[in-house]
N, C-alpha and C positions, 0 to 999 in steps of 0.2 A: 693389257689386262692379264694378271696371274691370275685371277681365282674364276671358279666356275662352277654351278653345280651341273652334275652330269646325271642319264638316268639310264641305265642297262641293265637287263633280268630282274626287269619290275621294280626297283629301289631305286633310291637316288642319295648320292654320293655326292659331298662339295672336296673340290680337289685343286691344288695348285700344280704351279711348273714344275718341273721337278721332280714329283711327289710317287712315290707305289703304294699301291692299294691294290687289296683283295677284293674282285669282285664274282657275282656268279659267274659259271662257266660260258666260255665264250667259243665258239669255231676260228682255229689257226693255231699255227705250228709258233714256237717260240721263238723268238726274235721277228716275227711279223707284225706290220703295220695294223692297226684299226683305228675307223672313225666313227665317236660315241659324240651321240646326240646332246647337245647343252642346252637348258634349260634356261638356264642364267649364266651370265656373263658380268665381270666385272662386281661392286661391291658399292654400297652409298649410294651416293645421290646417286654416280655415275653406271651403274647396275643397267644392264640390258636383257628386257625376259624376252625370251623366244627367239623368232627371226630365224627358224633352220640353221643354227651356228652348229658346229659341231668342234670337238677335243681331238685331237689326232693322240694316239698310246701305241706303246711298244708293249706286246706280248713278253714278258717274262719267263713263265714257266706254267703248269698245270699243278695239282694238287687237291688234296682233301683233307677236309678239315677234323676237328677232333672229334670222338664216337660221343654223340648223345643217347642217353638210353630211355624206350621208349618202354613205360610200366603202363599196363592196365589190369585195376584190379574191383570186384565186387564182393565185398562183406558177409560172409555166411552161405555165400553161392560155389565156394571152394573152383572159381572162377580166378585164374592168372595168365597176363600174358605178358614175355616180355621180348623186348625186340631191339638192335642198334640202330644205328641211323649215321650215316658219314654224308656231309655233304661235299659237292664236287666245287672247286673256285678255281680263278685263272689272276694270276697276279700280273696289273701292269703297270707302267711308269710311263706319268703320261709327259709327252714330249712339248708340245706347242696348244698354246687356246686362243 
C-alpha cells in the first residue's frame, strides 16, 4: 500500500512513499525518525480506515513560512492595526506505510 492519508497538527495530509511534505511543526532534530497516525490506508475498493496504522517519516529540516499580513481596520473610527504573521513547519519524507 503506497498511499495514505495521515493527520498531524490538526489537518490531514494524503501522502505517498517517497513523497516530502510540509507539515505543522513537529518535536525532533533533522534526520530523525517519527510515527504519524493513518487514517486511511491504501485507495479503492482496497482502502483500510483506522486500525491504529501508522506512516513512519524522516525529519528533514525546520522552517517558516512566508509573512502573511494581518490588517485590521474601522471606517471613520481612525482605528488601524497591522501586524505579520510567520508560521512555523517541519518538512518530512515519508519513508514506509
Amino acid at each position: 500500500m503506497s498511499y495514505a492519508i495521515i493527520r498531524t497538527g490538526g489537518k490531514q495530509f494524503p501522502v505517498e512513499s517517497g513523497q516530502s511534505i510540509r507539515v505543522p511543526s513537529i518535536d525532533g532534530e533533522a534526520g530523525s525518525k517519527v510515527d504519524i497516525e493513518a487514517l486511511v490506508l491504501g485507495e479503492g475498493k482496497n482502502a483500510k480506515v483506522g486500525g491504529g496504522a501508522t506512516v513512519s517519516a524522516t525529519i528533514v529540516g525546520h522552517g517558516r513560512g512566508d509573512k502573511v499580513i494581518v490588517f485590521k481596520k474601522k471606517r471613520r473610527k481612525q482605528y488601524k492595526r497591522k501586524q505579520g504573521h510567520r508560521q512555523g513547519f517541519t518538512e518530512i519524507k515519508i519513508e514506509k506505510i
